[in-house]
C-alpha positions as CSV (number, residue, x, y, z in Angstrom):
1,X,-5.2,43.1,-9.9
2,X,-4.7,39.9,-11.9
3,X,-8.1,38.0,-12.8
4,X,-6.7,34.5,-11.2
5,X,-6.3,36.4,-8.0
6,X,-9.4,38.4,-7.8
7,X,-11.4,37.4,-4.7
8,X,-15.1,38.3,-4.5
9,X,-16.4,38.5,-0.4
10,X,-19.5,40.3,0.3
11,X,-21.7,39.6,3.8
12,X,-23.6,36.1,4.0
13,X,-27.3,36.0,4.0
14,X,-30.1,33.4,3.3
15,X,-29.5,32.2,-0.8
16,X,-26.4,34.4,-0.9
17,X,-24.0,33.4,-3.8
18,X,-20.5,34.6,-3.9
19,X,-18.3,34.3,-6.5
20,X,-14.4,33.6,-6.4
21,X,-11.9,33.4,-8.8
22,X,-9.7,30.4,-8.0
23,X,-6.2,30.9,-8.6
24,X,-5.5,27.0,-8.6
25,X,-8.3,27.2,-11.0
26,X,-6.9,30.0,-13.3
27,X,-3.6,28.1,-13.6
28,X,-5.1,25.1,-14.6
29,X,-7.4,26.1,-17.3
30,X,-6.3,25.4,-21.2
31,X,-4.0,27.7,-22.9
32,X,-5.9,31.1,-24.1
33,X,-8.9,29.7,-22.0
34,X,-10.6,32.7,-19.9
35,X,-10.8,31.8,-16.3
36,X,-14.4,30.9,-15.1
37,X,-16.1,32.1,-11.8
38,X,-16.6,29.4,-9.2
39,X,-20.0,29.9,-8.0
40,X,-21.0,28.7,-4.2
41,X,-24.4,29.2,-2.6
42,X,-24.6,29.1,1.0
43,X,-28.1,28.9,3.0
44,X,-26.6,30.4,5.9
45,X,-28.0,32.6,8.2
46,X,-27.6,36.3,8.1
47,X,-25.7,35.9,11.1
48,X,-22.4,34.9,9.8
49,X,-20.3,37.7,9.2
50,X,-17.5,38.2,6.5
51,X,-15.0,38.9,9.1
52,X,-15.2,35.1,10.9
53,X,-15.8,33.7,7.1
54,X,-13.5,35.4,4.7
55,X,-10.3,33.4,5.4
56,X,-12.4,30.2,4.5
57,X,-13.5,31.4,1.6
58,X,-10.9,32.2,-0.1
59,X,-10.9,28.8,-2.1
60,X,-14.7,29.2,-2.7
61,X,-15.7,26.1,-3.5
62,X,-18.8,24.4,-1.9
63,X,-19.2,26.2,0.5
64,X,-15.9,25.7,2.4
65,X,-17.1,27.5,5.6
66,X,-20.0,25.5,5.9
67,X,-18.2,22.3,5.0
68,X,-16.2,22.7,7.9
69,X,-18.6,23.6,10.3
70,X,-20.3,19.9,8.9
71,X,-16.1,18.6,9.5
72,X,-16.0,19.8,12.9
73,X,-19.0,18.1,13.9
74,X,-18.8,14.9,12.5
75,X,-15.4,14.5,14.7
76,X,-16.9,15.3,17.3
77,X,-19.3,13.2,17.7
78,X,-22.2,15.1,16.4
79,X,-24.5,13.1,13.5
80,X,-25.9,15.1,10.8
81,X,-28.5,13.0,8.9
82,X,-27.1,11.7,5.8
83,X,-23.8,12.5,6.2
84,X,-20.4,11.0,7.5
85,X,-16.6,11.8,7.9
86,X,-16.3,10.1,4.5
87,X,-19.2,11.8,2.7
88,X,-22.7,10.8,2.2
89,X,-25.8,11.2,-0.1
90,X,-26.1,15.0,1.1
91,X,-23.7,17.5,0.0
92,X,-20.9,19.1,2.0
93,X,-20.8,22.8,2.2
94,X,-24.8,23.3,2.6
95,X,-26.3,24.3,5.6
96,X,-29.0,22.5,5.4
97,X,-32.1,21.3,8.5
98,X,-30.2,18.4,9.1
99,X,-26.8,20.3,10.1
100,X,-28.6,23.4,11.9
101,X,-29.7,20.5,14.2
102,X,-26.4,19.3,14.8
103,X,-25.3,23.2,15.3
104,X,-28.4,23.4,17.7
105,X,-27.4,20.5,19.7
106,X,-23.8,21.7,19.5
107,X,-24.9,24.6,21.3
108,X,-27.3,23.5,24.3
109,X,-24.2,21.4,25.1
110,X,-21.9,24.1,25.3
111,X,-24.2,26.6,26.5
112,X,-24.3,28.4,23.8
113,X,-28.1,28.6,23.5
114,X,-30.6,26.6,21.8
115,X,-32.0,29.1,18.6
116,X,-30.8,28.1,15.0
117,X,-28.7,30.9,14.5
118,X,-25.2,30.8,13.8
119,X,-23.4,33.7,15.5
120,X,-19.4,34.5,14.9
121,X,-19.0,33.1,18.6
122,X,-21.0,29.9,17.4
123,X,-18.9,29.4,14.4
124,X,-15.7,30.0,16.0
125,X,-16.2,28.0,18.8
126,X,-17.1,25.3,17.0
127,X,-13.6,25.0,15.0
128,X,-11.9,25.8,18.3
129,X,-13.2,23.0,20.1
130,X,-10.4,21.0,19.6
131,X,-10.9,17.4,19.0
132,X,-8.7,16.0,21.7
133,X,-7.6,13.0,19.7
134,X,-3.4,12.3,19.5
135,X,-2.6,13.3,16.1
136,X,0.2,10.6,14.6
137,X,3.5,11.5,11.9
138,X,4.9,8.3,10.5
139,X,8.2,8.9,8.9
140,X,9.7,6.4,6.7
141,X,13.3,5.9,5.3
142,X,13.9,3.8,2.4
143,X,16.1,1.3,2.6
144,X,18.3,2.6,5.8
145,X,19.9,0.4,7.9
146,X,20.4,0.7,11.7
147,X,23.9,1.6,11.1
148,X,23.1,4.5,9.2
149,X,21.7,6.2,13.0
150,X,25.3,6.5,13.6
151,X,25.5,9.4,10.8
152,X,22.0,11.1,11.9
153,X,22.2,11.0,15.5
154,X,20.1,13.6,16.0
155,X,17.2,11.2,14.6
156,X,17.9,9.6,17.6
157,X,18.2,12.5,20.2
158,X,14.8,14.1,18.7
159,X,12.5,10.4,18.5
160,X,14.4,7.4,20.1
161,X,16.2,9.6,23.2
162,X,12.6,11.7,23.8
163,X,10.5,8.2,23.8
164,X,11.6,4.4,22.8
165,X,14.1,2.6,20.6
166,X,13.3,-0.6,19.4
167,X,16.4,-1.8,19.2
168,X,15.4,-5.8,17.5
169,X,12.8,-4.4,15.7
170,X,12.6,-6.6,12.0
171,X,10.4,-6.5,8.7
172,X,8.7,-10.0,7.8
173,X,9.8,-9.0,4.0
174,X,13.0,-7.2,3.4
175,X,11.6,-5.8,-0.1
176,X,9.8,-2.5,-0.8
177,X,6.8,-3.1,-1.6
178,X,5.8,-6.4,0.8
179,X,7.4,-4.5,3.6
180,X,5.4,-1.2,3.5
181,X,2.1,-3.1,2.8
182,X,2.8,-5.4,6.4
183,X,3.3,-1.8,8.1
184,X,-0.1,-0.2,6.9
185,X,-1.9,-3.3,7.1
186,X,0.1,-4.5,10.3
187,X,-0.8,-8.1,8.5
188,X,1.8,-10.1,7.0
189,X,2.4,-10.6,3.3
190,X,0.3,-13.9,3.4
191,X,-2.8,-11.8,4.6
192,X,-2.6,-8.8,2.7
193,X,-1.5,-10.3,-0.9
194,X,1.4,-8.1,-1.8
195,X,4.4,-10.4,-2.1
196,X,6.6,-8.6,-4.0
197,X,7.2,-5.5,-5.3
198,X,4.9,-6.1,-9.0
199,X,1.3,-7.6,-10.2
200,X,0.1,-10.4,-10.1
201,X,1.9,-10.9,-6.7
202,X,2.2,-7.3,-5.3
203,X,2.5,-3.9,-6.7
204,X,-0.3,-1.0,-6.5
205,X,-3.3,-2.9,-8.1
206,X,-3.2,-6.1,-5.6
207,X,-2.9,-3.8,-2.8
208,X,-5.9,-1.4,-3.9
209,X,-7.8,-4.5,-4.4
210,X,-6.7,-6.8,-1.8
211,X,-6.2,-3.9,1.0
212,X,-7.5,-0.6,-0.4
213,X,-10.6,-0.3,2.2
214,X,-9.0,-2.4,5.4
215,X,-5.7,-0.7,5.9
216,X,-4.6,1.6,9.0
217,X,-4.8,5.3,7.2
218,X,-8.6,4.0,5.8
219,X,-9.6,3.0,9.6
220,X,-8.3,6.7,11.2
221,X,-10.2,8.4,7.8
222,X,-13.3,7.0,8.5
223,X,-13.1,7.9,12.3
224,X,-12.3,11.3,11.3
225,X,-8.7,11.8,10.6
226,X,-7.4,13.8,8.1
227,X,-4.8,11.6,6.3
228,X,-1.9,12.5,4.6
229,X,0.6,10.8,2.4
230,X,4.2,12.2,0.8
231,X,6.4,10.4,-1.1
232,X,6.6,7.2,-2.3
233,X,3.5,4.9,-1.5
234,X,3.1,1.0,-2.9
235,X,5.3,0.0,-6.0
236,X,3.5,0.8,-9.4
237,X,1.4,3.7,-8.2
238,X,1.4,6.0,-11.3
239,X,3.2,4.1,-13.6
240,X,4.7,5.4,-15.9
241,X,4.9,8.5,-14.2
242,X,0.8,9.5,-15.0
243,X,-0.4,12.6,-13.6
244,X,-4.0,11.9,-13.4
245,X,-4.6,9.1,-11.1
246,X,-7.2,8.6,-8.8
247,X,-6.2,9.2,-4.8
248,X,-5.9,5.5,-3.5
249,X,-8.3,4.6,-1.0
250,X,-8.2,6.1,2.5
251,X,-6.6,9.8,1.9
252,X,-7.8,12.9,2.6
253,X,-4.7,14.7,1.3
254,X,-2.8,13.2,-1.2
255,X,1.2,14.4,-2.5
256,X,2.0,10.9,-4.2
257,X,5.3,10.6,-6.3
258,X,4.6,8.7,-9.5
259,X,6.6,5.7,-10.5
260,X,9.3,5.1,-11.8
261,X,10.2,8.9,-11.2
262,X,9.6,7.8,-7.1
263,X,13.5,7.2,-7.6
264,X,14.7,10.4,-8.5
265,X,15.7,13.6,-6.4
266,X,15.2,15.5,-9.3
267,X,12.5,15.4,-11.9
268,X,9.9,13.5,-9.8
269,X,6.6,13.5,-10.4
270,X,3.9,14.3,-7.4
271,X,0.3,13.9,-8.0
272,X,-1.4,16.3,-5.7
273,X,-5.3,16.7,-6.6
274,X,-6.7,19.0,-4.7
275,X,-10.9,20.1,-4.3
276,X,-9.7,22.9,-6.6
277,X,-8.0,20.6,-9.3
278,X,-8.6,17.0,-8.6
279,X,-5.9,16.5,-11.7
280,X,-2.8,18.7,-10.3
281,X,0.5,17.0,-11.0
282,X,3.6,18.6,-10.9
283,X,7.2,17.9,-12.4
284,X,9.6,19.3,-9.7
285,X,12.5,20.4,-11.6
286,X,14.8,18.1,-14.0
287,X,17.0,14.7,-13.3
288,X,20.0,16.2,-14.6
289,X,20.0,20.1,-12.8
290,X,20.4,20.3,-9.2
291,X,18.0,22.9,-7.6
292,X,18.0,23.4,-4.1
293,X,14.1,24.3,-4.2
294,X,13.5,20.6,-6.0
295,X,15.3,18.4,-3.5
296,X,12.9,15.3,-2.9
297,X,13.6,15.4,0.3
298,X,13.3,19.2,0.8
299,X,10.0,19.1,-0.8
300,X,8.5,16.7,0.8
301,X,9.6,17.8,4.3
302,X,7.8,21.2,2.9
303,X,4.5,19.6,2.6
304,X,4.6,18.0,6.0
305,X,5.2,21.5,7.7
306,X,2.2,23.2,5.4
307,X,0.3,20.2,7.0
308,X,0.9,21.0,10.6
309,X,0.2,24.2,10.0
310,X,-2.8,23.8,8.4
311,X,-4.2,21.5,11.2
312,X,-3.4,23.9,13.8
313,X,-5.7,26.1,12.3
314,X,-8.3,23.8,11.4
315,X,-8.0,21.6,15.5
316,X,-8.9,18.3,13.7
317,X,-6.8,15.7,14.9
318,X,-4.2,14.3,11.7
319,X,-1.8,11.7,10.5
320,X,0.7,12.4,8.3
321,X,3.0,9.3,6.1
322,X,5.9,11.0,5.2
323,X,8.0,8.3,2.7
324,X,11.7,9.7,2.0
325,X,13.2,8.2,-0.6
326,X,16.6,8.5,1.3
327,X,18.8,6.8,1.2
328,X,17.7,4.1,-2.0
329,X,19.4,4.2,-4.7
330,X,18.3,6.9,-7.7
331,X,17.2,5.4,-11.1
332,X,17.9,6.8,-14.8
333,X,15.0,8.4,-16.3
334,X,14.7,5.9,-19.6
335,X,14.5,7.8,-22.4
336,X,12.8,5.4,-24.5
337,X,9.6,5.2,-22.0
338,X,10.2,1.1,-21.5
339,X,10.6,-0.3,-18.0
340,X,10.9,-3.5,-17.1
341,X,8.3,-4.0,-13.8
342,X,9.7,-7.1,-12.5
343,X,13.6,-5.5,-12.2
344,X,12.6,-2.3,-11.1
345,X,13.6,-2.7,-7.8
346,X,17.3,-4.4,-8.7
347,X,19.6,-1.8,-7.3
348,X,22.8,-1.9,-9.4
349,X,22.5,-4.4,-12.4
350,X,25.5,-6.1,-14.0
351,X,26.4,-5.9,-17.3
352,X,24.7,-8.1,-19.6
353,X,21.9,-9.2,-17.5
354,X,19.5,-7.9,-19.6
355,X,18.0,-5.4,-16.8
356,X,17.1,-1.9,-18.6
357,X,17.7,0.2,-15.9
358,X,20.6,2.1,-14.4
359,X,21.4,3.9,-11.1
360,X,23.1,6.1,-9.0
361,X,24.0,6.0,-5.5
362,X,21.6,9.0,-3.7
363,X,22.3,12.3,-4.4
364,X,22.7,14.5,-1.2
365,X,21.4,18.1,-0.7
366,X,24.1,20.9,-2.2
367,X,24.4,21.9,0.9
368,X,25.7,18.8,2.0
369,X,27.9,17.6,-0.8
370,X,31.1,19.3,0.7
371,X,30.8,17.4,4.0
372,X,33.8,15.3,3.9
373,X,32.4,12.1,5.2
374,X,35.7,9.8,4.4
375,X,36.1,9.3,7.7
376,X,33.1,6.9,7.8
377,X,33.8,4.0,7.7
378,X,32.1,0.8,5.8
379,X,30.2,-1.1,8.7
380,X,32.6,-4.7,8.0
381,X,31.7,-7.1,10.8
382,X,32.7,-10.9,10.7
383,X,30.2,-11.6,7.5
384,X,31.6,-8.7,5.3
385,X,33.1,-10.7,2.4
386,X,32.7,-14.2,4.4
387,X,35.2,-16.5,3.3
388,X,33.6,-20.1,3.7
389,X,30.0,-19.8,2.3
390,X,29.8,-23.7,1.7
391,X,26.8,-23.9,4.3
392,X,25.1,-21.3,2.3
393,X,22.2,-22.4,-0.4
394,X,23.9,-22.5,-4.1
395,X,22.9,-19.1,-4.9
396,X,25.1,-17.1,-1.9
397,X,27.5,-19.8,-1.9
398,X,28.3,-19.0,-6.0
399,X,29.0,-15.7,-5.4
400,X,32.5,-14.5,-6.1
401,X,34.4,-12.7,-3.4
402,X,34.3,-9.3,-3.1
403,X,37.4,-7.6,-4.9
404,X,39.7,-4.5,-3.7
405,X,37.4,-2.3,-6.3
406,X,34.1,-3.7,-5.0
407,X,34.7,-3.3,-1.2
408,X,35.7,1.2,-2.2
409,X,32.8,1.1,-4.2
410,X,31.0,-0.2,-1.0
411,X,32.7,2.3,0.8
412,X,32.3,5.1,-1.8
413,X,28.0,4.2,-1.4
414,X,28.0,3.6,2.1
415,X,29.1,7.7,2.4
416,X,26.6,8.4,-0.3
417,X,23.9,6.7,1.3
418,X,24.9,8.6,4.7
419,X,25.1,12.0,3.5
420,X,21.7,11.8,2.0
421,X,20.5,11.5,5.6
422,X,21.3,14.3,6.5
423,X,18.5,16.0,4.7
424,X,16.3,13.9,6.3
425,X,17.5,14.3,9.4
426,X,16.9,18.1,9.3
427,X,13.4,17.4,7.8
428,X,12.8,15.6,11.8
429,X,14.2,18.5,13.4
430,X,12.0,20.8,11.7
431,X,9.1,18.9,12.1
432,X,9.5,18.4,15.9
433,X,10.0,22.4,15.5
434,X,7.3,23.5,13.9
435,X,4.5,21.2,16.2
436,X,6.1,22.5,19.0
437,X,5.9,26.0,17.4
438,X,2.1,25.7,16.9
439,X,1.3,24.0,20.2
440,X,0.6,20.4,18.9
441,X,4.0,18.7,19.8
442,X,2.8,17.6,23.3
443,X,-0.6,15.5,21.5
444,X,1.4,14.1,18.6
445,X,2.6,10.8,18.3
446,X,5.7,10.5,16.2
447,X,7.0,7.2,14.4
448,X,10.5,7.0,12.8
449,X,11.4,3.5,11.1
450,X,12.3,2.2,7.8
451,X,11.3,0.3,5.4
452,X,13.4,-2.8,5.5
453,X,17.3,-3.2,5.7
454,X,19.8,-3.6,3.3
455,X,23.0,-5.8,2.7
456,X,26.2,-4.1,1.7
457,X,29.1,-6.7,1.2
458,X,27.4,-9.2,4.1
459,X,28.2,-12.9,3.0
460,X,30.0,-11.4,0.0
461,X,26.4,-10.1,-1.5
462,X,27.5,-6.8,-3.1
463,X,24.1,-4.8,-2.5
464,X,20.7,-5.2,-2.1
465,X,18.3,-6.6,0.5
466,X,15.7,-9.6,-0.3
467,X,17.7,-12.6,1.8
468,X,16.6,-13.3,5.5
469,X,20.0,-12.5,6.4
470,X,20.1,-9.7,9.8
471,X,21.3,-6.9,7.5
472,X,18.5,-7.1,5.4
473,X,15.5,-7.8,8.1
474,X,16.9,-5.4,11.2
475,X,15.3,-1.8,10.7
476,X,15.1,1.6,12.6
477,X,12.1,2.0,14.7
478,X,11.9,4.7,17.2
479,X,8.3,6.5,18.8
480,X,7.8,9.6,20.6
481,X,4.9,10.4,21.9
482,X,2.8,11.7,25.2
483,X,3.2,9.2,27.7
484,X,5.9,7.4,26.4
485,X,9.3,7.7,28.9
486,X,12.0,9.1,27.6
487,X,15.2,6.6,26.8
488,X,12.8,3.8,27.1
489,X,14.6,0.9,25.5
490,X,12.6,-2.5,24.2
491,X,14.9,-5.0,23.0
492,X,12.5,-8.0,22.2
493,X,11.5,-9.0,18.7
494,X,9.1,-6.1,17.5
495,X,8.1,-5.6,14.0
496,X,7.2,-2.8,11.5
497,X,3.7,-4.6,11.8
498,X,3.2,-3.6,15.0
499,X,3.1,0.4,14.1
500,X,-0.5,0.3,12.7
501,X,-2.2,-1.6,16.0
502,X,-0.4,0.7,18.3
503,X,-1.9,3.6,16.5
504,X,-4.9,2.6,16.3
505,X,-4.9,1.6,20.1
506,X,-3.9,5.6,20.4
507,X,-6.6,6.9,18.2
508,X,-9.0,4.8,19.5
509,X,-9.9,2.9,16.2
510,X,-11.0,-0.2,15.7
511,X,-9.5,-2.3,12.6
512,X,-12.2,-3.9,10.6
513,X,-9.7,-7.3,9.7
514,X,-7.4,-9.3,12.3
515,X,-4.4,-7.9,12.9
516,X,-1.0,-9.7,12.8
517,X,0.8,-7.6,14.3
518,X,0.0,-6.1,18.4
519,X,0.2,-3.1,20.0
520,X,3.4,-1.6,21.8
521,X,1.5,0.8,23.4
522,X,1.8,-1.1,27.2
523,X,5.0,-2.1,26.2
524,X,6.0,1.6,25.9
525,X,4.5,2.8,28.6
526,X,5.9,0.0,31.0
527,X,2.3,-1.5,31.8
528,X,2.8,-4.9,30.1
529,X,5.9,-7.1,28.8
530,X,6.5,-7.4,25.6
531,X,5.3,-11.0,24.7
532,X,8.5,-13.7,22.9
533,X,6.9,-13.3,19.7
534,X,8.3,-15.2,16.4
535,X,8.1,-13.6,13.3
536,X,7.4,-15.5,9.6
537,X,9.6,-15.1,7.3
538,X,8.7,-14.8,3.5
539,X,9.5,-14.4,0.1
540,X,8.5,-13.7,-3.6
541,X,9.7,-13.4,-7.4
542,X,12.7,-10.7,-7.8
543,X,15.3,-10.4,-9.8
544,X,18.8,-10.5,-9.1
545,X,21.5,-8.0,-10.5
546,X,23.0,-10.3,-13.2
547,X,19.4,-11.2,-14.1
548,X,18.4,-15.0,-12.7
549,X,15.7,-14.7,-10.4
550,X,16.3,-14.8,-6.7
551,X,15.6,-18.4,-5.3
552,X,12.1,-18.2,-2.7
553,X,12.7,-19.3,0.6
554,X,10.2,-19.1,3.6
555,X,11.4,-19.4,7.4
556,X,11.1,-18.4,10.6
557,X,12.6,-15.4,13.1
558,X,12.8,-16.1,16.9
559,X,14.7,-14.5,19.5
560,X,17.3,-17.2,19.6
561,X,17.3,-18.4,16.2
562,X,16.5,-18.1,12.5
563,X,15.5,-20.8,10.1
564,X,14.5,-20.9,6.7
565,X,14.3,-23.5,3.3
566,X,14.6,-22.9,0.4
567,X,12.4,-23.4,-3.0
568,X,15.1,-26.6,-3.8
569,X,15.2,-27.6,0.3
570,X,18.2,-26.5,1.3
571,X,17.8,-25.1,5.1
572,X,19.3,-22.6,6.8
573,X,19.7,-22.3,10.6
574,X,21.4,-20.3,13.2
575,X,22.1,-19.8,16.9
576,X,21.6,-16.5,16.9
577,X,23.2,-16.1,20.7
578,X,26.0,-17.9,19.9
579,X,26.9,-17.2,16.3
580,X,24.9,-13.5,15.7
581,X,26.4,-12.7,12.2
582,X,24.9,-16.2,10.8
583,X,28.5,-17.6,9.2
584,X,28.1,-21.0,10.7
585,X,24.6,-22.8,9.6
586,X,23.7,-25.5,12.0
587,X,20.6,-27.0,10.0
588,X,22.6,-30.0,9.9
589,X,24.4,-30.4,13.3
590,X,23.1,-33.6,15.1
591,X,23.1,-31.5,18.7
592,X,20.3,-29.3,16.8
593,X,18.0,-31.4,15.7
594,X,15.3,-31.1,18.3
595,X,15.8,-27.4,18.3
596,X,15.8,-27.4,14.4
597,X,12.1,-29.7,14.4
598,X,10.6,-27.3,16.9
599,X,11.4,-24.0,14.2
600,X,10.0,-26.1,11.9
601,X,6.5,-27.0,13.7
602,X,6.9,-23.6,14.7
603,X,6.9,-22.0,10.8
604,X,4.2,-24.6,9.9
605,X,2.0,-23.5,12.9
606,X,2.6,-19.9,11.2
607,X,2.7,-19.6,7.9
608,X,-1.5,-19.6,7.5
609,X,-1.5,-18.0,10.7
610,X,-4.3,-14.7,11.2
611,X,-4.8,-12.0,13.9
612,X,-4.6,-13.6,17.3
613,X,-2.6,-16.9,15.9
614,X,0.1,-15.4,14.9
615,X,0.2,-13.0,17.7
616,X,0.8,-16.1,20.2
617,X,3.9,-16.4,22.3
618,X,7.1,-18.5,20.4
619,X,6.7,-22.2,22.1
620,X,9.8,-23.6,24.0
621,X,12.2,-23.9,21.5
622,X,14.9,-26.9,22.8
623,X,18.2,-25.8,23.3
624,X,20.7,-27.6,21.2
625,X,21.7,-31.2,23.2
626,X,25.4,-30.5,25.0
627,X,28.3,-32.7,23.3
């Protein structure tokens, strides 16, 4: 037998120490370097035998059996002096007075007894006693757009059908980065301090500094959650592509992809530290070779279903944030290790605008790459390519018309985009599958949605998102979940903002900042209504493909209309009812002026708004005065 698998168990007694030769370990250690015993010692009591401890032990380290014994009952209630969920001044993994005392009371409540001996029944009861918690998977999509559900329909069948479809459900943001910070914070950009997608005005370090200790998956860590992220996470985490970074704040479990390489479905980088090797990072395969077993979207799916596994075992209630990169566009590995922050996020730069990168469209699975998809066709409604942009602000109004090659490109990327959904939806069916497999499927709360939307030819803007136009805000949101009707169907303004207070609602955690967003949970469960909301819109510096910036805007989002000015104060405004694809801008028709003041009072009662302000009901908004 192998050194780096050898495994050292003998029976437990008072002061034992056992010895165990990590694998992890061994395959970490410096070329030539001899692999080093782990030592753990373990004031247990002679009671605890080998056969109920072995399994546990295999990853030796602190006491891992004891640790969690001290896991279990911390979530359940159970205080062990100087100790929390989190960790404390005392160590995990020794059983020391203060545990045996929770173990005692543990078992006078369960009638197990009252000496301070730890029995096989004790121990295994003890991890049995399921925490009876909902456990929550939130599964995010990058950059799809509602249209794209027609391709993945069993998406739909699996979340939306078996619970509710949110069918005007809208980011405050449509960028990365600002848009996935308003979900985990379920604050707006304004409140949380990540308004675009790089420092100083967003990226990774604003958000760890600005949100790092007062976001949703912090809140369900600290009540005793083990929280998982995979995939991509905030814009600039790892940069450039480091594999030793610390785990951000509120993770138990952490499988992070490293930027820029985030945009790759080869030849990412995921920084997975473990208790074992708090510095394991791993390279999955190369940019340029295609292998099945390093499809992003493959591996991450992979890691979700060794989660739910591992929590079946362990009965500790979860939540998982599974990011797919599917279906953004993929990015060139640079070469010369430059990489311009600001741009990163421009999707397909022209020629000559200065912009280093350069992308693909999404790469599908192999095993979807044959699918003939050329009977999809490019979504085109009335704004595709729109004709008359003369009540647009300068910057959509200046762009040329789309040409015969630009609309097949379109087309050609529409398909791509498509086809690598389908790996992702195969990654929901199996992770429906495998809770229902281990028994969890019927507590487990599951959230489909994306990030924000995306424009693809929409008032002749080739691609991209950023604009407050419906293509770019509408998003995906679906939730399944006990007690949650099947084919339930909300079609009132709801926002990715709203995900975090309705889990927390679930979980029965308590934010420790106001909330912008509220919870759907009455909503879906057909005890309340869903209040007219409106929602702020908001903008910050990006960059545009041919290298100007983008001009800021800021605006408003109610049922019946959208408004919005711009940095140089040109408006924007449309009936929403009357004119849903936004082609005729009334921000200067006489008959909606009293309609147009009222969005305004409206975005200035908002745009300082916090917690229970901007959670209020959208005023009377005049309709427009009859000719």
């Amino acid at each position: 037998m192998r050194a780096s698998r050898k495994i050292l168990i003998t029976t437990l007694a008072v002061g034992l120490s056992v010895t165990v030769l990590s694998p992890q370990l061994a395959s970490a250690r410096a070329p030539g370097e001899q692999p080093q015993p782990v030592a753990a010692t373990h004031l247990a009591p002679k009671s605890i035998t080998t056969s109920a401890l072995s399994r546990d032990l295999r990853i030796g380290v602190n006491g891992p059996a004891v640790t969690r014994i001290q896991q279990a009952l911390l979530s359940r209630g159970y205080q062990i002096k100087g100790m929390t969920i989190r960790g404390g001044p005392a160590r995990f993994g020794h059983l020391n007075a203060a545990t045996m005392a929770a173990i005692v009371k543990y078992k006078k409540d369960n009638g197990l007894g009252n000496a301070p001996v730890v029995t096989d029944a004790v121990y295994q009861s003890i991890l049995k006693a399921a925490d009876p918690r909902p456990n929550f998977i939130v599964i995010q999509t990058d950059d799809m757009i509602v249209d794209d559900l027609m391709a993945t329909p069993e998406i739909k069948k699996l979340i939306g059908d078996a619970g509710a479809t949110f069918t005007q459900a809208l980011t405050p943001f449509a960028l990365c980065c600002p848009s996935r910070a308003a979900m985990m914070t379920g604050c707006y950009p304004h409140n949380n301090r990540v308004q675009s997608n790089f420092p100083p005005s967003g990226g990774y370090v604003p958000w760890e500094k600005n949100n790092g200790t007062s976001f949703g998956a912090y809140w369900m860590q600290s009540a005793g959650y083990h929280t998982v992220h995979i995939g991509k996470y905030i814009n600039g985490y790892g940069m450039y592509n480091r594999p030793t970074v610390r785990v951000p704040s509120g993770w138990s479990e952490w499988h992070g992809s490293a930027d820029p390489s985030t945009y790759q479905m080869y030849g990412y980088r995921l920084n997975e530290p473990s208790r074992v090797n708090p510095f394991s990072s791993t390279v999955y395969g190369d940019f340029y070779t295609e292998e099945a077993q390093n499809y992003g979207t493959d591996v991450y799916t992979g890691k979700a279903l060794r989660v739910i596994d591992q929590q079946a075992r362990q009965r500790a209630p979860f939540l998982i944030q599974l990011a797919y990169l599917a279906p953004h566009v993929e990015t060139l590995p640079l070469t010369d290790g430059t990489w311009k922050d600001s741009w990163a996020d421009v999707d397909k730069p022209a020629a000559g605008s200065g912009i280093d990168i350069a992308s693909i469209p999404p790469r599908a699975a192999l095993r979807h790459q044959a699918m003939d998809l050329d009977g999809i066709a490019l979504p085109q409604d009335p704004s595709f390519n729109e004709a008359d942009r003369s009540d647009k602000q300068s910057f959509v109004r200046n762009l040329p018309a789309l040409t015969s090659d630009d609309i097949e490109e379109l087309r050609l990327d529409n398909i791509a985009r498509k086809r690598s959904l389908f790996a992702v939806t195969e990654g929901v069916g199996a992770i429906v599958a495998r809770l229902k497999a281990t028994g969890q499927l019927d507590n487990t709360y599951i959230v489909f949605t994306g990030d924000n939307g995306y424009i693809l030819g929409q008032h002749a803007i080739t691609y991209g998102k950023y604009f407050p136009y419906e293509p770019a805000l509408r998003i995906p949101m679906m939730m399944r979940g006990p007690g949650i009707p099947a084919h339930t169907v909300i079609g009132g303004i709801t926002s990715e903002m709203d995900i975090t207070p309705t889990i927390l609602e679930l979980a029965k955690v308590k934010a420790t900042r106001p909330i912008d967003g509220i919870s759907l949970l009455g909503v879906m469960t057909k005890k309340k209504a869903l209040p007219s909301r409106t929602i702020l819109l908001s903008s910050g510096p990006q960059q545009s493909a041919n290298g100007t910036p983008l001009p800021l805007f800021d605006g408003v989002r109610t049922a019946g209309y959208a408004w919005w000015v711009y940095e140089d104060g040109f408006e924007e405004m449309y009936d929403l009812s009357a004119d849903p694809y936004e082609l005729s801008s009334v921000a200067n028709d006489p008959a909606y002026l009293k309609t147009r003041l009222a969005l305004i009072a409206e975005w200035s009662r908002m745009k300082d708004c916090k917690g229970a302000v901007c959670q209020r009901p959208t005023p009377d908004i005049p309709d427009p005065v009859s000719s």
